[in-house]
C-alpha positions, 0 to 999 in steps of 0.5 A, a space after each residue: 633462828 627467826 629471833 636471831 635475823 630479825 633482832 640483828 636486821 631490826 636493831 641495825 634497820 628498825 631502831 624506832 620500831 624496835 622497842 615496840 614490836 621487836 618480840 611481837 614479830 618474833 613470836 608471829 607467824 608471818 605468811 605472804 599469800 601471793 608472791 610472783 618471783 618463780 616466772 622469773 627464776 624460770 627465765 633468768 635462771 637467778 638462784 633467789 636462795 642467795 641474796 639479789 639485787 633486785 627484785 623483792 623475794 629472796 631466801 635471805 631477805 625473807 629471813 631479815 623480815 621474819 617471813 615464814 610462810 610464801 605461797 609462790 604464785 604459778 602464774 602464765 598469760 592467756 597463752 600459758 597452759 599446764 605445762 608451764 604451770 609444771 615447769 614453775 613447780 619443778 623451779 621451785 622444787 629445785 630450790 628447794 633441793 639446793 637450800 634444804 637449810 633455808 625452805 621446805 614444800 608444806 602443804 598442811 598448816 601442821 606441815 606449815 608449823 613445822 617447818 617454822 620450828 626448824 627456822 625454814 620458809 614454809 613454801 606454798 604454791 598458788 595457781 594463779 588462773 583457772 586457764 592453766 588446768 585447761 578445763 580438765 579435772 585431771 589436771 586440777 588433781 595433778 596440780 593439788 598432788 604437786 602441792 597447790 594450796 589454792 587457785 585463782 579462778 581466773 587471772 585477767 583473762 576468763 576462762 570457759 567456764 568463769 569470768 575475770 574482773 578485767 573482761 567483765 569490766 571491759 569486755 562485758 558485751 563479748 563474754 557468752 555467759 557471766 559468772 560460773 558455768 556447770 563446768 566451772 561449779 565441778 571445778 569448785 566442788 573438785 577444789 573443795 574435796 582436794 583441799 585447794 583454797 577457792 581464790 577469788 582475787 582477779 574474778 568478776 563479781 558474778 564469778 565472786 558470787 557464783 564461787 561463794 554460793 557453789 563452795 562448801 568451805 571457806 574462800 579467800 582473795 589472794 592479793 586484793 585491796 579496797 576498791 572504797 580507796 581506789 575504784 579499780 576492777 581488781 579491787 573488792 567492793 564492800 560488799 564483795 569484802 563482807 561476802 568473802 568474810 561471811 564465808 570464814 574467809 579472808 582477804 589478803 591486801 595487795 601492796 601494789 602502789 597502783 591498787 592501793 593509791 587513786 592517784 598512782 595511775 595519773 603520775 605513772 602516765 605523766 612520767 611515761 609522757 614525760 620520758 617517752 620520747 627518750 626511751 623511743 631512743 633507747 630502744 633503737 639504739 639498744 634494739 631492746 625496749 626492756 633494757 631501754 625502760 631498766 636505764 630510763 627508771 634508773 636515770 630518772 629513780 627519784 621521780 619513780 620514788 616519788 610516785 610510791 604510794 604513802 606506807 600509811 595508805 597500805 595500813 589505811 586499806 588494812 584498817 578498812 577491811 577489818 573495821 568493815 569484815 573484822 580482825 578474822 578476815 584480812 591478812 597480807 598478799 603482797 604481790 611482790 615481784 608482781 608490780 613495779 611499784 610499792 609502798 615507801 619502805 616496803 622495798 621487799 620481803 625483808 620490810 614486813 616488821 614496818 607492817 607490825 609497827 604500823 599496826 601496833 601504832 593504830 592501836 591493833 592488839 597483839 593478838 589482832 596483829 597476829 592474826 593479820 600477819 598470818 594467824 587467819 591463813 593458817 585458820 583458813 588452811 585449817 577449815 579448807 582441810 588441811 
């Protein structure tokens, strides 16, 4: 079934890559470790199993671009709660139920095989900030019962018991304590006896070292990039990189233009200046300053292209990672529908054989290819007990 998608979409879409990869990329077990489209479906209401318009996950383009492993990010804002965590697993156990064909919930990496070998997306689920078991253990079980392969210690906020990259940045002077409290080391060690992959993607460097000397397996970093390109508190210092990896770990690069790209920050706040006054318009008339930004960005799209961040660049940060951690360490997290703005090319999931391309261009074997496409994820699930 793979085969057949992706040698149609290729051959119509890819024809120089084609020739090169085509059978590489079929033969791969291509995972995403962090993609953020169910706090949409929850609010829209959108059946991501038929082709959509916008966006950059669907069932269908999943399929295109030979993807065969999503873990779906959990996600909430500071205010968000265990509730909410609930109500997004239920979204996507209910597309599940309406596209059995096309996606099943796996949990083991055997499970994650599996599913492949019937043609399905194997589905994961990604708690993305420690604040949505809200500081109870209970509520940590009740997640990993529900299917969580791993979580994200912190989002932007911290929590109780850890610290986040944001806060110890920005808001050092008003944190009561950096890293891990006694609580926050039960949570690791509670993880580590369920099986649930300690996420330190979105942590503050104390946390970061804190959660490696408390976890007794394997740790990763969901959807970060390299901070030797772009000093940005999400992105992971070497050291960070080289610490994560010592572990068996890995770390999954994020395709944010705006993680990625140094200057991507500079040109987005140019072209705001820019357009500023216009979209102060647009949101009185329309009363509505969503609807005001969705007509701005279509008005002014080709400057919004421009700015993208060079595909080239998001392979430089790969090369990086694994040059600094080796080929075992780095994988892909992309962070879709998380963002506004990716890489040239990478339009959405149905773009991952530009990826393989790229790689094999630089020189990277077929079995290091392999690995970054998916084959460390499933080593990881592996030593996480699952």
């Amino acid at each position: 079934m793979k085969k057949i998608f992706i040698a149609l979409f290729l051959l119509s879409t890819f024809s120089a890559f084609a020739q090169k990869g085509l059978k590489l990329h079929q033969k791969a077990i291509v995972i995403d470790t962090h993609g953020d489209i169910l706090s949409d479906q929850i609010k829209s209401g959108i059946d991501v199993g038929q082709r959509q318009q916008g966006g950059n996950f669907d069932l269908v383009r999943a399929r295109e671009g030979g993807l065969d492993g999503q873990v779906f990010s959990v996600w909430s804002d500071a205010s968000g709660d265990f509730a909410l965590a609930n109500r997004q697993i239920d979204s996507l156990d209910a597309l599940i139920r309406r596209h059995p064909d096309m996606i099943a919930k796996v949990r083991t990496a055997a499970e994650l095989k599996a599913a492949v070998r019937k043609g399905k997306l194997a589905a994961m689920i990604g708690v993305e900030g420690g604040h949505m078991i809200e500081d109870r253990l209970d509520n940590l079980n009740a997640l990993a019962e529900r299917g969580m392969i791993y979580m994200t210690l912190t989002w932007n906020n911290s929590t109780t018991w850890s610290s986040s990259a944001f806060e110890e940045t920005f808001k050092r002077d008003s944190l009561k304590q950096l890293g891990l409290t006694e609580l926050g080391k039960q949570v690791i060690r509670r993880m580590n006896d369920l099986g649930v992959i300690v996420d330190l993607s979105h942590v503050g460097e104390s946390t970061l070292y804190d959660a490696i000397n408390a976890s007794t397996k394997p740790v990763m970093a969901s959807h970060s990039s390299a901070y030797a390109f772009n000093t940005h508190q999400r992105n992971l210092k070497d050291d960070q990189i080289r610490a994560i990896a010592k572990t068996g770990g890995v770390v999954f690069v994020n395709f944010y233009s705006g993680f990625i790209d140094s200057t991507y920050s500079r040109k987005q706040m140019q072209f705001n200046s820019a357009h500023k006054d216009e979209l102060a318009q647009l949101t009185q008339k329309y009363n509505s300053r969503s609807k005001a930004s969705a007509e701005i960005n279509q008005k002014y799209r080709q400057e919004l292209e421009d700015m993208r961040a060079p595909l080239s660049l998001l392979i430089d940060h790969i090369d990086y990672m694994v040059k600094l951690a080796g080929a075992d360490h780095v994988g892909l997290g992309a962070d879709y529908d998380g963002a506004e703005s990716y890489p040239k090319g990478l339009d959405d999931v149905s773009k991952y054989p530009l990826i393989t391309g790229e790689l094999l261009n630089r020189g990277y074997s077929k079995k290091d290819v392999k690995k970054i496409l998916g084959g460390n994820f499933i080593r990881l699930l592996k030593a996480n007990g699952r």
